[in-house]
PDB file as gemmi writes it, atoms N, CA and C in Angstrom:
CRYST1    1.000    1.000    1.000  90.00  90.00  90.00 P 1                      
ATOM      1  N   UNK A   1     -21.327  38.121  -6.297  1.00  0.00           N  
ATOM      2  CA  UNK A   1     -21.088  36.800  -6.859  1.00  0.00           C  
ATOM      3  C   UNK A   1     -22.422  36.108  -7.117  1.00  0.00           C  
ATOM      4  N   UNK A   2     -22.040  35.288  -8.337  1.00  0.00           N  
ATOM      5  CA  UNK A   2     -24.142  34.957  -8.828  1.00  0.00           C  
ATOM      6  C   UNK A   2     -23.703  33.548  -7.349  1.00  0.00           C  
ATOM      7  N   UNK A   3     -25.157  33.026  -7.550  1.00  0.00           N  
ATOM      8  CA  UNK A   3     -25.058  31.914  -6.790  1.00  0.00           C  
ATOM      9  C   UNK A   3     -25.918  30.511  -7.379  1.00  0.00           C  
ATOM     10  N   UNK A   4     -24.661  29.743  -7.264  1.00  0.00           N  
ATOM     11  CA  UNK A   4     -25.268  28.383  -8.471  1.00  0.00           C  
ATOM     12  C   UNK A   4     -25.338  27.541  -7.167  1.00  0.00           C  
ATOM     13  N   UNK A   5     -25.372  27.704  -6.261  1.00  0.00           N  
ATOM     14  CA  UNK A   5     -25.371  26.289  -5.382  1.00  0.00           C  
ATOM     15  C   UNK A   5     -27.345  26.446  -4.918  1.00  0.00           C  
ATOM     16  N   UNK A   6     -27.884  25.122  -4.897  1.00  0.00           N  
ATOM     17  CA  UNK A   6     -29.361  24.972  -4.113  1.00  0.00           C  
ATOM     18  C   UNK A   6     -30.165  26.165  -5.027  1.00  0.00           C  
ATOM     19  N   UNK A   7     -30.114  26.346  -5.771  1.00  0.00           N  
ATOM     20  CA  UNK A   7     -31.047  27.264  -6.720  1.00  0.00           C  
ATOM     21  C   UNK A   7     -32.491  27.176  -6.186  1.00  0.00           C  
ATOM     22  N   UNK A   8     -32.911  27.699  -6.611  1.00  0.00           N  
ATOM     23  CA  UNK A   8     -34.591  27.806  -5.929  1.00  0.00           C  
ATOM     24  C   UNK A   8     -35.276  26.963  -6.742  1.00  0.00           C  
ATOM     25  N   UNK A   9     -34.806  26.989  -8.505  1.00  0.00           N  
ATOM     26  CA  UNK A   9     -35.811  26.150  -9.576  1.00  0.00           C  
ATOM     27  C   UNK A   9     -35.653  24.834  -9.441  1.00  0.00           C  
ATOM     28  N   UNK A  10     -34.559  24.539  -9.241  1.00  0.00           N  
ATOM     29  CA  UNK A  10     -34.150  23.091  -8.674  1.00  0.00           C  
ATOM     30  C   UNK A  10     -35.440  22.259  -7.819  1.00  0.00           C  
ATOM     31  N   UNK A  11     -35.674  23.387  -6.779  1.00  0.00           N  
ATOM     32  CA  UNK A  11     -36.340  23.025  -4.998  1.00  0.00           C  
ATOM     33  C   UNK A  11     -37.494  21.774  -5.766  1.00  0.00           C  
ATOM     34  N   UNK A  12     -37.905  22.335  -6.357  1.00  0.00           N  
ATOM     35  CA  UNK A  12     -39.184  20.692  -6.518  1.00  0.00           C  
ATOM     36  C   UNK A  12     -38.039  19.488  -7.636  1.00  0.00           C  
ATOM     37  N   UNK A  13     -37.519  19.312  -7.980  1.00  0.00           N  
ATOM     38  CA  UNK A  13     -36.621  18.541  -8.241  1.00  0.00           C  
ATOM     39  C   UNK A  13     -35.879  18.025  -7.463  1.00  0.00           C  
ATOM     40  N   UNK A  14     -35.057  18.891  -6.562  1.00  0.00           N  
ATOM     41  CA  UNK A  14     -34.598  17.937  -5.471  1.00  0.00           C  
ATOM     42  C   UNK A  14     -35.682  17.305  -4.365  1.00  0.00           C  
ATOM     43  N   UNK A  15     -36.532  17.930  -3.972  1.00  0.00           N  
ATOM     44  CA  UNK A  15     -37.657  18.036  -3.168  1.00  0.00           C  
ATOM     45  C   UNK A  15     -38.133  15.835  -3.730  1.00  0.00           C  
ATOM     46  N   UNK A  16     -38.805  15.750  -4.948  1.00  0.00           N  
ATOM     47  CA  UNK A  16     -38.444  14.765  -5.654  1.00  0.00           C  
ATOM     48  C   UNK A  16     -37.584  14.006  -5.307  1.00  0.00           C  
ATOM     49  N   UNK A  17     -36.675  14.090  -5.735  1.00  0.00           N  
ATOM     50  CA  UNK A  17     -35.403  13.208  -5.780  1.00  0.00           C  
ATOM     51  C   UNK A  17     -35.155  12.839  -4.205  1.00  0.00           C  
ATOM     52  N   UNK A  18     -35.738  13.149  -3.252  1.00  0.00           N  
ATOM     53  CA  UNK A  18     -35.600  12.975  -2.004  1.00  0.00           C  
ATOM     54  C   UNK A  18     -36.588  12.358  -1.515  1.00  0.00           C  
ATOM     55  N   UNK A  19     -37.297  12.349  -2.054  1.00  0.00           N  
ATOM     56  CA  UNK A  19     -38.975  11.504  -1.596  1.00  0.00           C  
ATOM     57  C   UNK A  19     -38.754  10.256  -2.188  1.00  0.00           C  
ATOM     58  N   UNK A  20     -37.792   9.937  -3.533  1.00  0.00           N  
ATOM     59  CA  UNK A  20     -37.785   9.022  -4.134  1.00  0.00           C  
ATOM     60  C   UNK A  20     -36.867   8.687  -4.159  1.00  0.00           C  
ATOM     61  N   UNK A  21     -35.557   8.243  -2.918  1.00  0.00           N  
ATOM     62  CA  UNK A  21     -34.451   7.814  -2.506  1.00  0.00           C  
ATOM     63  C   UNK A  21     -34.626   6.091  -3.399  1.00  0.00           C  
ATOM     64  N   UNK A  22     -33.309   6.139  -3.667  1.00  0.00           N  
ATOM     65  CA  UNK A  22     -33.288   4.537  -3.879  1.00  0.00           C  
ATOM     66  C   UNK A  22     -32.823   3.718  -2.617  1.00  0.00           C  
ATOM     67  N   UNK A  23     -33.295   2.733  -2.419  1.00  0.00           N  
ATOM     68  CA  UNK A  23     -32.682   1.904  -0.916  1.00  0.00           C  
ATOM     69  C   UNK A  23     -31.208   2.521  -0.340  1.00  0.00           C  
ATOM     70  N   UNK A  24     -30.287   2.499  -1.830  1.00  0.00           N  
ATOM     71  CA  UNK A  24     -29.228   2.311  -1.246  1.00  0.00           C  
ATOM     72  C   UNK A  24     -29.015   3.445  -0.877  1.00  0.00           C  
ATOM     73  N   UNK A  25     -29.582   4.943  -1.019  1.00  0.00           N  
ATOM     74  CA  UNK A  25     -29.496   6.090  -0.568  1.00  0.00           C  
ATOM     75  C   UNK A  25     -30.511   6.305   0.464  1.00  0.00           C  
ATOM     76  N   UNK A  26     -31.336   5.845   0.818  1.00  0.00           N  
ATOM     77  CA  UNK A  26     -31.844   5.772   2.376  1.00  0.00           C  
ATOM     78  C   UNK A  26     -30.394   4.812   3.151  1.00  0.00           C  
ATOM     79  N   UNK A  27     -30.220   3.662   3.122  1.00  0.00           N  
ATOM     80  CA  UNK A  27     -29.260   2.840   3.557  1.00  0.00           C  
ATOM     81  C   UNK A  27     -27.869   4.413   4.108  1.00  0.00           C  
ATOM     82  N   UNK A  28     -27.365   4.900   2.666  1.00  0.00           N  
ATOM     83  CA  UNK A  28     -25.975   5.724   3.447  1.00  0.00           C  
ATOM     84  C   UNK A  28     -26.297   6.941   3.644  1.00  0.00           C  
ATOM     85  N   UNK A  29     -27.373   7.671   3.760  1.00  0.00           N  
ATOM     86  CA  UNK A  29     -28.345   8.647   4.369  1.00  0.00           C  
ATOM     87  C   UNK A  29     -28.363   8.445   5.488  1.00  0.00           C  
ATOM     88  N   UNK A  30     -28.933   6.993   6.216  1.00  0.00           N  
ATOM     89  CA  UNK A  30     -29.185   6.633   7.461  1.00  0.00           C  
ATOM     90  C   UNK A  30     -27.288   6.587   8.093  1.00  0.00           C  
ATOM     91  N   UNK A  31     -26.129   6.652   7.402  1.00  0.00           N  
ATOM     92  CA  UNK A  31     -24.902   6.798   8.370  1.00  0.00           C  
ATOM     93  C   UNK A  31     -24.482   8.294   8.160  1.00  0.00           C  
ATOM     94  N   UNK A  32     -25.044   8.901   6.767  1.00  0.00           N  
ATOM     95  CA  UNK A  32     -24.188  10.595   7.228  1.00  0.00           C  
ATOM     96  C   UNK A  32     -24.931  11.322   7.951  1.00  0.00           C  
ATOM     97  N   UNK A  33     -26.320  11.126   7.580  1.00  0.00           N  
ATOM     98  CA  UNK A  33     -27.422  12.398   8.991  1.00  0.00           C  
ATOM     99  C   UNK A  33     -26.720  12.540  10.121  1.00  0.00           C  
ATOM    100  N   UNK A  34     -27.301  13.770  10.581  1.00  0.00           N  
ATOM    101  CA  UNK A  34     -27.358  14.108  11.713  1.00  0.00           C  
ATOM    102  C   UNK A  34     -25.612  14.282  12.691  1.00  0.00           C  
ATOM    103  N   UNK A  35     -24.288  14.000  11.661  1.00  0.00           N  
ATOM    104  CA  UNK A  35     -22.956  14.253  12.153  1.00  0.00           C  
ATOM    105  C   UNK A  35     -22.501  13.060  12.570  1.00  0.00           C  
ATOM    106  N   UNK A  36     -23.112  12.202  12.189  1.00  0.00           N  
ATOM    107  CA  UNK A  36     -22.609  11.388  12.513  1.00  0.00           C  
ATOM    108  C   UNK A  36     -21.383  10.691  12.184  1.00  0.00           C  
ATOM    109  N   UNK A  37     -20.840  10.845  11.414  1.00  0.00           N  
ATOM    110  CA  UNK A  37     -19.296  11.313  10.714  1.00  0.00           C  
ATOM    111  C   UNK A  37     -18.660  12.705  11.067  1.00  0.00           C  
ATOM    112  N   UNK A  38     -19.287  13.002  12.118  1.00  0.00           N  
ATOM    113  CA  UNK A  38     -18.445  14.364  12.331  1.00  0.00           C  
ATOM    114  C   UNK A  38     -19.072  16.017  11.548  1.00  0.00           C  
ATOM    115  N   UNK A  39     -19.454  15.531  10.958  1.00  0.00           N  
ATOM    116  CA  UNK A  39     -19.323  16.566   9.471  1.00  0.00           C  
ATOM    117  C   UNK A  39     -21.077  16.396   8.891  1.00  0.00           C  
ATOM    118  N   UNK A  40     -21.940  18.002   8.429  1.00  0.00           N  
ATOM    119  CA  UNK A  40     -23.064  18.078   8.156  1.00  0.00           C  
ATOM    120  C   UNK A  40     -22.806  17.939   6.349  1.00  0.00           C  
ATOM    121  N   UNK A  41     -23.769  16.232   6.107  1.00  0.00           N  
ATOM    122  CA  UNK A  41     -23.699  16.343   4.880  1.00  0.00           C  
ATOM    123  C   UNK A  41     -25.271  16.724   4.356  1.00  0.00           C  
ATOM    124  N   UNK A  42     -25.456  17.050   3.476  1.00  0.00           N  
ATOM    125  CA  UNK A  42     -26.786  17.739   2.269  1.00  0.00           C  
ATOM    126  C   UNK A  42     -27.046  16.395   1.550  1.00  0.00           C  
ATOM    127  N   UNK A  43     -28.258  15.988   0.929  1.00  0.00           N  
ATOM    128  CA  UNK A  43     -28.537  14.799   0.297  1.00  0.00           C  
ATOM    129  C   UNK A  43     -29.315  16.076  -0.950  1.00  0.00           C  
ATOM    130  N   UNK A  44     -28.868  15.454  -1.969  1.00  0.00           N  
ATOM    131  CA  UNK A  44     -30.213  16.199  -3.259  1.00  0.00           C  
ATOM    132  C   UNK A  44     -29.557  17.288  -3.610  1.00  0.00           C  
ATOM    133  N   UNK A  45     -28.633  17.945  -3.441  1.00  0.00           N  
ATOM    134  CA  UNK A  45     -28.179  19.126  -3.329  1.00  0.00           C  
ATOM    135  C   UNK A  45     -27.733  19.988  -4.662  1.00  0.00           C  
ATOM    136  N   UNK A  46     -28.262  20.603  -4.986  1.00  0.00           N  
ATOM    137  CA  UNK A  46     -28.190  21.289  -6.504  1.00  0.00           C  
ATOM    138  C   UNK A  46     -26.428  22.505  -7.013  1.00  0.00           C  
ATOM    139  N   UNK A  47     -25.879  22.236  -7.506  1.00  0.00           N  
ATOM    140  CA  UNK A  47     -24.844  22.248  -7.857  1.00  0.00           C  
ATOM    141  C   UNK A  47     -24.768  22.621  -9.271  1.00  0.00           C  
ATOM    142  N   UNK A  48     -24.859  24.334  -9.359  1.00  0.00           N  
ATOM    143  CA  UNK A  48     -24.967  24.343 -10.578  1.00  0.00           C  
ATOM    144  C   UNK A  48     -26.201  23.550 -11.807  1.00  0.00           C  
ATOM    145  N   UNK A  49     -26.063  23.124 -12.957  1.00  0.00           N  
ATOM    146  CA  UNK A  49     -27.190  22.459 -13.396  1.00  0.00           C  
ATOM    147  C   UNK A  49     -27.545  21.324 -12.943  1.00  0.00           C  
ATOM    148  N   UNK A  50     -26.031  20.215 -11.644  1.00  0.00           N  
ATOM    149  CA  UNK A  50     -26.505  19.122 -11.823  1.00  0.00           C  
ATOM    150  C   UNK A  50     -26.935  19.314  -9.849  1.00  0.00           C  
ATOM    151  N   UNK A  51     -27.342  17.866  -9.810  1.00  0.00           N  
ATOM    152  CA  UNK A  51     -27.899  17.806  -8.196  1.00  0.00           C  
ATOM    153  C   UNK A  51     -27.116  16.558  -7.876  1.00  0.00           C  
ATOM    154  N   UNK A  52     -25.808  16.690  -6.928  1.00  0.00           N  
ATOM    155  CA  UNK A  52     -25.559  15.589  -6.492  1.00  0.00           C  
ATOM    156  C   UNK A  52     -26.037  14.751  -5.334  1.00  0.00           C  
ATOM    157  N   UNK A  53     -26.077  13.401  -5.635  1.00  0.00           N  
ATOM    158  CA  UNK A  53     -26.709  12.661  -3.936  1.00  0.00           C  
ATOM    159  C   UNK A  53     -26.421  13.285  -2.944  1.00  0.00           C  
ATOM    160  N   UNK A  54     -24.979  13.501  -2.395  1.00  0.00           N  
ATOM    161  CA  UNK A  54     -24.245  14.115  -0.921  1.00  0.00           C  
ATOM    162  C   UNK A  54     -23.538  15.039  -0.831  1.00  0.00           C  
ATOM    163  N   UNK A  55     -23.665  16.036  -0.418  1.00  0.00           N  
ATOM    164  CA  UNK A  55     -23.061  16.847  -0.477  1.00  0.00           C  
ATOM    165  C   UNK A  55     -22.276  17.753   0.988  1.00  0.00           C  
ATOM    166  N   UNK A  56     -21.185  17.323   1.470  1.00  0.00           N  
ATOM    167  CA  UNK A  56     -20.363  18.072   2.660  1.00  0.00           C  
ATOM    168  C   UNK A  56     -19.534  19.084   2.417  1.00  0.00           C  
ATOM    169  N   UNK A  57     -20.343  20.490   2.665  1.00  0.00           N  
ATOM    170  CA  UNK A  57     -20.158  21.956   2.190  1.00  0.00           C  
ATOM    171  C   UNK A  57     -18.587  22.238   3.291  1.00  0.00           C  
ATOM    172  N   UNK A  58     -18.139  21.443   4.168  1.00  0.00           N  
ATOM    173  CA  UNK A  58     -16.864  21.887   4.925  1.00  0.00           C  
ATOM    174  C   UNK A  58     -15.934  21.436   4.098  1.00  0.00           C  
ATOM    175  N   UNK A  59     -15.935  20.073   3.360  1.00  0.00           N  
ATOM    176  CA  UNK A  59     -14.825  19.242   3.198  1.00  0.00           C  
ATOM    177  C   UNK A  59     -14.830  19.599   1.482  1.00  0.00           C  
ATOM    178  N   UNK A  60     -16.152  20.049   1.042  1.00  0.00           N  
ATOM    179  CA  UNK A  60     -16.303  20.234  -0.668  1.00  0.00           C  
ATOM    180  C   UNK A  60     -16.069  19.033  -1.075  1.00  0.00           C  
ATOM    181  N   UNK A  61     -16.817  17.921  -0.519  1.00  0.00           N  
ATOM    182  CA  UNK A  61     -16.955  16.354  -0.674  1.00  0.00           C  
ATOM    183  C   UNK A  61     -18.396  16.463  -1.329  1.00  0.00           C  
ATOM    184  N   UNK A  62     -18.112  15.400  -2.287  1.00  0.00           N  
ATOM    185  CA  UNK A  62     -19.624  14.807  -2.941  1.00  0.00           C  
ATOM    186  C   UNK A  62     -19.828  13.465  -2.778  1.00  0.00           C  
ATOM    187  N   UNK A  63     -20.607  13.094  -2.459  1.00  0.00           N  
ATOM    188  CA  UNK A  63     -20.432  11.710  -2.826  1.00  0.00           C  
ATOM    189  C   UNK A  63     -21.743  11.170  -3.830  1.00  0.00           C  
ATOM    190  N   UNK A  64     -21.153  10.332  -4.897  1.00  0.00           N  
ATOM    191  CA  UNK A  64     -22.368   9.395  -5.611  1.00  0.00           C  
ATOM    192  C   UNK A  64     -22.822   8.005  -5.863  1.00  0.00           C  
ATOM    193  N   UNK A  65     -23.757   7.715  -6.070  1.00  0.00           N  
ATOM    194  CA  UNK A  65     -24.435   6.498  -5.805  1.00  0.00           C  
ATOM    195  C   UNK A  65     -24.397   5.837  -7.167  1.00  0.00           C  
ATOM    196  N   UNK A  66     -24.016   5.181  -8.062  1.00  0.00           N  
ATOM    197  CA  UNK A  66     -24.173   4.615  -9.332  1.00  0.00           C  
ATOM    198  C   UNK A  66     -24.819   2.980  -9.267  1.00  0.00           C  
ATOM    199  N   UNK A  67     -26.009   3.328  -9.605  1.00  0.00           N  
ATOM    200  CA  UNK A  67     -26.956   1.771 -10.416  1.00  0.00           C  
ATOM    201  C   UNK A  67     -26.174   1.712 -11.365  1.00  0.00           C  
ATOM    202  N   UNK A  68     -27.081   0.373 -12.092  1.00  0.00           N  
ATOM    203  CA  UNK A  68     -26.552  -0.094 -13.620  1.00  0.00           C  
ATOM    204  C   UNK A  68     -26.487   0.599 -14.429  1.00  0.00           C  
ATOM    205  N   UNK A  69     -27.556   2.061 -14.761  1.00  0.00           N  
ATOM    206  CA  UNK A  69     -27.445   2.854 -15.488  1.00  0.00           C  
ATOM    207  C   UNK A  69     -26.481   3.347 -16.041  1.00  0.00           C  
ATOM    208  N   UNK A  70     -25.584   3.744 -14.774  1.00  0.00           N  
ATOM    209  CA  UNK A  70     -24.249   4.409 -15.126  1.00  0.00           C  
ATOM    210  C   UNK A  70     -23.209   3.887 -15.955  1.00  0.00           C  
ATOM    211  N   UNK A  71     -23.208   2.279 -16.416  1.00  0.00           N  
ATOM    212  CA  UNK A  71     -22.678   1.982 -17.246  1.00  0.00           C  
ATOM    213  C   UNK A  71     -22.716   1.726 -18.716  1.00  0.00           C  
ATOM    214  N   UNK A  72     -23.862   2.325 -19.030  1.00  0.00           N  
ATOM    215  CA  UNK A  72     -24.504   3.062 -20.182  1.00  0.00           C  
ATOM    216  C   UNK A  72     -23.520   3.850 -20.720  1.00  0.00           C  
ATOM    217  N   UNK A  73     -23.255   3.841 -22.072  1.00  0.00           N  
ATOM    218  CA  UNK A  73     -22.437   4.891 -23.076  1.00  0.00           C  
ATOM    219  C   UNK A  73     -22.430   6.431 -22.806  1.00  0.00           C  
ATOM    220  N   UNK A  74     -23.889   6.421 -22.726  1.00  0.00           N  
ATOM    221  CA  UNK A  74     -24.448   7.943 -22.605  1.00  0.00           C  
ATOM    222  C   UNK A  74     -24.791   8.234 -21.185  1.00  0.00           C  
ATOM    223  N   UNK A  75     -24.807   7.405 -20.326  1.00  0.00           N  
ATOM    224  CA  UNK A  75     -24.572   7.800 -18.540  1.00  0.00           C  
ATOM    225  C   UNK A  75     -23.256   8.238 -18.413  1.00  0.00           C  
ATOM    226  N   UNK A  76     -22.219   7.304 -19.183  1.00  0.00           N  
ATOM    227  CA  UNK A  76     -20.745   7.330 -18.593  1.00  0.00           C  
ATOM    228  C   UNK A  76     -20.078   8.514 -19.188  1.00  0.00           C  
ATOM    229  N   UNK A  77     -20.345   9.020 -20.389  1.00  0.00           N  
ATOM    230  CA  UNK A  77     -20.039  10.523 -21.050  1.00  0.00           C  
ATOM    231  C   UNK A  77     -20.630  11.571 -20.001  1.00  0.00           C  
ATOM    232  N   UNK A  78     -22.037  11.660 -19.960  1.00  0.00           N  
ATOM    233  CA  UNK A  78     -22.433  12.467 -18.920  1.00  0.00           C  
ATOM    234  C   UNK A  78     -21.660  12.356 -17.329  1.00  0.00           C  
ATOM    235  N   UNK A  79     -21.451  11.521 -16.873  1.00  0.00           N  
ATOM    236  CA  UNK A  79     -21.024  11.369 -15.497  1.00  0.00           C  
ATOM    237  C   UNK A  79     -19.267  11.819 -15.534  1.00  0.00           C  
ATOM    238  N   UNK A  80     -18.807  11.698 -16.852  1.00  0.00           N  
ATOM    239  CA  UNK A  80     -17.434  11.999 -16.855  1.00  0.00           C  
ATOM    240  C   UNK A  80     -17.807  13.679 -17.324  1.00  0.00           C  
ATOM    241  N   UNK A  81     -18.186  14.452 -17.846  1.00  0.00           N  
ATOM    242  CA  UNK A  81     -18.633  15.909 -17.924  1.00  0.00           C  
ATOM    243  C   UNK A  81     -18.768  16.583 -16.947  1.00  0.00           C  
ATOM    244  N   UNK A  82     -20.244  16.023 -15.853  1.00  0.00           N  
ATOM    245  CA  UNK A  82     -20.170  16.405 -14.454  1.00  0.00           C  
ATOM    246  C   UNK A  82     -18.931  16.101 -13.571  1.00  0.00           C  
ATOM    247  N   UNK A  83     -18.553  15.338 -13.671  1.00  0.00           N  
ATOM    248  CA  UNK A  83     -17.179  15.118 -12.684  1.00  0.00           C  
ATOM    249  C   UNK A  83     -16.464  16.317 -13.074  1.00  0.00           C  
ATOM    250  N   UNK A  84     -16.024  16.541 -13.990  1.00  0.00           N  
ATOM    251  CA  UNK A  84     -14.787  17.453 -14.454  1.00  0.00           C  
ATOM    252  C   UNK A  84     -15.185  18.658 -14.324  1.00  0.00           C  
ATOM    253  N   UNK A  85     -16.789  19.026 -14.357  1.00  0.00           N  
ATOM    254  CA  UNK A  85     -17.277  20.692 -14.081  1.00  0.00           C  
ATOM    255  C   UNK A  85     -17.381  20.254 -12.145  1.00  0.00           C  
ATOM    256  N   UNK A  86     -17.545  19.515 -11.848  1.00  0.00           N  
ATOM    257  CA  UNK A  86     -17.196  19.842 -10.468  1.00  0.00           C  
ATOM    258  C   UNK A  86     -15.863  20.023  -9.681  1.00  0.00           C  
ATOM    259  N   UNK A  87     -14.924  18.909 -10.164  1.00  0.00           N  
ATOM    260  CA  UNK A  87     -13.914  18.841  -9.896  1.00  0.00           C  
ATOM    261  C   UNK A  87     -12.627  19.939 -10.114  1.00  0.00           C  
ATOM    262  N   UNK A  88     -13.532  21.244 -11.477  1.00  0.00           N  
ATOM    263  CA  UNK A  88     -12.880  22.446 -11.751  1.00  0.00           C  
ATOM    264  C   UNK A  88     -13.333  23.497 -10.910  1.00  0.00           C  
ATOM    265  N   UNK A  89     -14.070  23.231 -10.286  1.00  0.00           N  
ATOM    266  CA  UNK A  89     -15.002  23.972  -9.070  1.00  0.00           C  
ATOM    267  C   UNK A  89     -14.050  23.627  -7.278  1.00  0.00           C  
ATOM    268  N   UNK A  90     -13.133  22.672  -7.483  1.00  0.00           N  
ATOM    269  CA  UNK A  90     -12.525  22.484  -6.768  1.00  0.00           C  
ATOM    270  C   UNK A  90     -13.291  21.441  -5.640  1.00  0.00           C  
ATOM    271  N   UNK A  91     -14.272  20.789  -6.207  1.00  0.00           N  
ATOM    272  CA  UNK A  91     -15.131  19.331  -5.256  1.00  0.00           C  
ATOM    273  C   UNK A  91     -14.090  18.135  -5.659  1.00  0.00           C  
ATOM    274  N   UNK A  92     -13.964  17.504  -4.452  1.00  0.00           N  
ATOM    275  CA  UNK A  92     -13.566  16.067  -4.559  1.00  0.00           C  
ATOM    276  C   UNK A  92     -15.120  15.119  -4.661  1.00  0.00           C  
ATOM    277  N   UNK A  93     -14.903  14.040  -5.527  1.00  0.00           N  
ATOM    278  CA  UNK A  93     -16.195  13.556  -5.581  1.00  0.00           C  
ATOM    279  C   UNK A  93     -15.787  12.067  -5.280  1.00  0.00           C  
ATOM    280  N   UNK A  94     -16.644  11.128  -4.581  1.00  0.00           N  
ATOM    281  CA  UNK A  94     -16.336   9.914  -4.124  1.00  0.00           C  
ATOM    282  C   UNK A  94     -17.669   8.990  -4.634  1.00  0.00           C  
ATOM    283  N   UNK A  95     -17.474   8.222  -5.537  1.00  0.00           N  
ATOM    284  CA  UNK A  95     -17.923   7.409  -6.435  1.00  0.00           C  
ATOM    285  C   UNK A  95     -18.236   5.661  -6.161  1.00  0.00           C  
ATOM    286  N   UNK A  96     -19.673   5.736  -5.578  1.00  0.00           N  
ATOM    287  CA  UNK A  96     -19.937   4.140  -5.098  1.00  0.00           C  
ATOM    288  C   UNK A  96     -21.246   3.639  -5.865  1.00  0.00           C  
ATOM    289  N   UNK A  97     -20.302   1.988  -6.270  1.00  0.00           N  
ATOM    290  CA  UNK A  97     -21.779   1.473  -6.758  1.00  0.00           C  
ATOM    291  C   UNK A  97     -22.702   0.619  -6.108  1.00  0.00           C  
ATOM    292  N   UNK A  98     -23.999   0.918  -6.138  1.00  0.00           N  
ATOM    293  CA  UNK A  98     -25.003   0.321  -5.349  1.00  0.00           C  
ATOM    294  C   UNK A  98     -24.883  -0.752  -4.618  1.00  0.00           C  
ATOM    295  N   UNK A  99     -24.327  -1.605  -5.734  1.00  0.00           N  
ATOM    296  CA  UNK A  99     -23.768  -3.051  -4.434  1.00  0.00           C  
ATOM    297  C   UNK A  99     -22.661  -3.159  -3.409  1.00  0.00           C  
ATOM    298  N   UNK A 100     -21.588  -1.796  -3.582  1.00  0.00           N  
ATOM    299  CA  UNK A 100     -20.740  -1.751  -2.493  1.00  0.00           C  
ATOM    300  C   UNK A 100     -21.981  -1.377  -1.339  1.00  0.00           C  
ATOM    301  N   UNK A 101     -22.695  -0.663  -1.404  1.00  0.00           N  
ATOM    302  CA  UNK A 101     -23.468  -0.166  -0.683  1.00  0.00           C  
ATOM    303  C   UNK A 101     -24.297  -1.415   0.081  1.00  0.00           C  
ATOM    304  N   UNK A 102     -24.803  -2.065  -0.615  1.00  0.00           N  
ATOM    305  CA  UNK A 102     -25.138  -3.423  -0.335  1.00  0.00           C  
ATOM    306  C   UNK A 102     -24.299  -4.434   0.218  1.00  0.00           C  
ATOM    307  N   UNK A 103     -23.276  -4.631  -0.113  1.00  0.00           N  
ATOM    308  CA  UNK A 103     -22.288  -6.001   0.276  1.00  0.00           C  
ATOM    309  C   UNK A 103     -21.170  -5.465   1.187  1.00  0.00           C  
ATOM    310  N   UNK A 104     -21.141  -3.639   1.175  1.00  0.00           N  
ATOM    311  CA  UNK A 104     -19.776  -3.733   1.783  1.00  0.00           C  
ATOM    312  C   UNK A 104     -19.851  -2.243   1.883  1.00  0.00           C  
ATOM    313  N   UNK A 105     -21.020  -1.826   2.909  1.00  0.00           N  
ATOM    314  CA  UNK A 105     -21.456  -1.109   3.603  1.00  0.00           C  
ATOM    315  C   UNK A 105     -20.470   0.169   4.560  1.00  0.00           C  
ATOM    316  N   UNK A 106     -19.810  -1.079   5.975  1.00  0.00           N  
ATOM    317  CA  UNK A 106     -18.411  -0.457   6.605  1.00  0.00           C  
ATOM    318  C   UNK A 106     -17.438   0.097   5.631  1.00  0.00           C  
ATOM    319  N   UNK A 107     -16.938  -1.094   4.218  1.00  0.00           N  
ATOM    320  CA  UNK A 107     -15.968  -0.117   3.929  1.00  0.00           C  
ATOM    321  C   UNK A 107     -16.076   1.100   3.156  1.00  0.00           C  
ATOM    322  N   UNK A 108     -17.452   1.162   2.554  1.00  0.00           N  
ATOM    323  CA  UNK A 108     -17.880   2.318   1.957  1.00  0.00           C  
ATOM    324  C   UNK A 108     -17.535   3.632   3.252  1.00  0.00           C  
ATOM    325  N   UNK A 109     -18.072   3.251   4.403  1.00  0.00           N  
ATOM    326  CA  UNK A 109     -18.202   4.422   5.357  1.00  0.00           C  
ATOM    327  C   UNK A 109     -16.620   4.415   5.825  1.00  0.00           C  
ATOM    328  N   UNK A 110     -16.046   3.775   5.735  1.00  0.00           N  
ATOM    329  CA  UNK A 110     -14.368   3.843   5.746  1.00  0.00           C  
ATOM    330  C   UNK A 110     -13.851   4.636   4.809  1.00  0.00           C  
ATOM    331  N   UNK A 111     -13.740   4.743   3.744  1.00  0.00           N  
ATOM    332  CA  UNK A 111     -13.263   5.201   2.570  1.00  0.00           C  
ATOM    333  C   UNK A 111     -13.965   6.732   2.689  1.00  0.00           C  
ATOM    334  N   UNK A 112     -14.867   6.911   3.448  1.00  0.00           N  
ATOM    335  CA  UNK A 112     -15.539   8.300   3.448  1.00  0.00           C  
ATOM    336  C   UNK A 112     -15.057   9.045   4.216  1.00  0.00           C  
ATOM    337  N   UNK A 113     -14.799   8.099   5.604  1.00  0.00           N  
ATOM    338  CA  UNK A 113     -13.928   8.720   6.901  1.00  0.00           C  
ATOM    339  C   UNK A 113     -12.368   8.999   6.832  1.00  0.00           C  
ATOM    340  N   UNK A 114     -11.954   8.244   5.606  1.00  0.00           N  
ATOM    341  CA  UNK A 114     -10.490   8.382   5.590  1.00  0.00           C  
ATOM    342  C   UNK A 114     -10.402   9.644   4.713  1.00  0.00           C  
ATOM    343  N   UNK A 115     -11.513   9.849   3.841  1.00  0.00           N  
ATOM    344  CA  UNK A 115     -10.982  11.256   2.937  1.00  0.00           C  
ATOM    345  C   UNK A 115     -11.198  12.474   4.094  1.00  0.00           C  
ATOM    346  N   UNK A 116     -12.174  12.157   5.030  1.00  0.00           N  
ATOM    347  CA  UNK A 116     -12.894  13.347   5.807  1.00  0.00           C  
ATOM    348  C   UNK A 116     -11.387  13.541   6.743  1.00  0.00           C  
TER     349      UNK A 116                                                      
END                                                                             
């Protein structure tokens, strides 16, 4: 079987993308590390061509972080593409925007614990 998950060409891209966390992904970084939900999640994690923020390889949970960007024409086509090549891959993906992350923190980590 080929293997599309954590690719090697990725490694300085995610490597990147991890040095250059946005707040709100240090912020829900600092509640999934280390099991603290029970469950070992991956941050940066390469998935085929794309790299999602979170990734929990037991539950085949993703979770993503959406700034303003994402409500861009051409973010929201792309983000609906990736959803559907993951979601045919059999990932559930759980979809938060920056200011839930900001204003409403617990119920973000609620909504994570209730799918887990």
């Amino acid at each position: 079987m080929r293997k599309f998950s954590n690719l090697k060409r990725e490694k300085p891209l995610r490597k990147k993308l991890r040095n250059s966390a946005t707040p709100q992904e240090i912020i829900l970084w600092s509640r999934l590390r280390r099991n603290q939900l029970e469950y070992k999640f991956r941050r940066q994690h390469s998935i085929g061509k794309y790299i999602v923020d979170f990734y929990c390889p037991e539950k085949n949970l993703i979770i993503e972080l959406d700034g303003w960007q994402h409500r861009e024409e051409k973010q929201e086509r792309y983000d609906k593409e990736r959803t559907k090549f993951m979601e045919s891959l059999g990932f559930k993906i759980l979809r938060f925007w920056n200011n839930d992350i900001n204003n409403n923190l617990e119920g973000v980590i609620l909504k994570i614990e209730e799918y887990l």
